[in-house]
N, C-alpha and C positions, 0 to 999 in steps of 0.2 A: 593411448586413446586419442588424443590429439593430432596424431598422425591419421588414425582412422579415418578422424572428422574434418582433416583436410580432405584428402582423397576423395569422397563423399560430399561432392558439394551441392545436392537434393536434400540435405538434414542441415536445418538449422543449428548453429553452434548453442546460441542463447539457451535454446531450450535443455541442453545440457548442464548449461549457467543455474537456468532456474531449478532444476532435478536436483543439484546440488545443493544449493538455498535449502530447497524444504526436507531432506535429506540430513540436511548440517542442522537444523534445530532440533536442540533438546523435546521440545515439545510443542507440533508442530498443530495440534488441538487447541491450543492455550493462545500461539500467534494469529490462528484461523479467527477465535473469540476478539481475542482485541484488536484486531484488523477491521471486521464486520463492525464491531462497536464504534471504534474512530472512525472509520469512514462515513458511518453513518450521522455522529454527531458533527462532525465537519461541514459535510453537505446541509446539514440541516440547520446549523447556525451561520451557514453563507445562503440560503433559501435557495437551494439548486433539488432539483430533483432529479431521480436518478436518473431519468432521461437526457438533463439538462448536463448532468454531472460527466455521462457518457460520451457524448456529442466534445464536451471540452476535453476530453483526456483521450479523443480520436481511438476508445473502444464500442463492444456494444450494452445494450439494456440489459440485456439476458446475463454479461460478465458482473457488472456490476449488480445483480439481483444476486450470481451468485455467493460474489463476497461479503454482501451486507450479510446474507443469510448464513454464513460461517461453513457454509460447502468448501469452497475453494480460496487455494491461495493463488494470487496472482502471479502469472511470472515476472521476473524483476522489472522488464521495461514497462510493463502494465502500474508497477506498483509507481517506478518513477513517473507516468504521465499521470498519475493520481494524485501524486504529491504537489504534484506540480498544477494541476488544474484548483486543486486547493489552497497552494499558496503555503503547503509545510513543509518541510524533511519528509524524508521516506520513514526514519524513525519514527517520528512522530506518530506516523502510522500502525506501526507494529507495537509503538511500545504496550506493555500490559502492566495493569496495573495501576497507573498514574492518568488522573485525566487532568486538561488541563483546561482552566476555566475559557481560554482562545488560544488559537493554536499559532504557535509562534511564526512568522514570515520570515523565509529564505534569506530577506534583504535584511532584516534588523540585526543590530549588534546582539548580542548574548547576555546585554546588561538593560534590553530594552522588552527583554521578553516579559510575559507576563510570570507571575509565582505559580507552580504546580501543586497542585492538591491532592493528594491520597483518598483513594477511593474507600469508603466507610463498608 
């Protein structure tokens, strides 16, 4: 396939990347929920809206309505300028499950993060 998608240089490699990601998850309903939920909580305890939120992570309004709203997953470059306009891990992102009362920064050591909480 890869031979393919050299030869073919009109198609994006990445989006293949991402096909793969949402492909590779167990269950890709459950990452779509805790995606939309983090995201959402992120943005809104940094006071960005999604407009604001957009504009930083050089996508548009409409991507980000769609992933708060648990439609879509992002492709991966989308999810890393997301992570990154917020200031987490891409993990962090995705994780489900676990919220965390602040969302840990890139830059801190791993002993400066905050404690994580299990969602009741």
């Amino acid at each position: 396939m890869n031979q393919l998608l050299e030869r073919d240089t009109s198609f994006p490699t990445w989006l293949t990347l991402s096909w793969a990601w949402e492909q590779s998850l167990d269950d890709p309903t459950a990452v779509k929920s805790a995606l939309a939920r983090n995201l959402r909580t992120y943005r809104e305890d940094r006071g960005l809206s999604q407009k604001r939120l957009a504009k930083r992570a050089g996508t548009t309004l409409a991507v980000i309505r769609s992933i708060e709203s648990g439609r879509d997953l992002p492709d991966i470059a989308t999810l890393l300028r997301l992570a990154e306009a917020l200031g987490v891990c891409c993990a962090t992102l995705v994780e489900c499950g676990v919220r965390m009362t602040t969302a840990p920064s890139m830059s801190k050591p791993a002993s400066t993060r905050p404690a994580r909480h299990a969602l009741a």
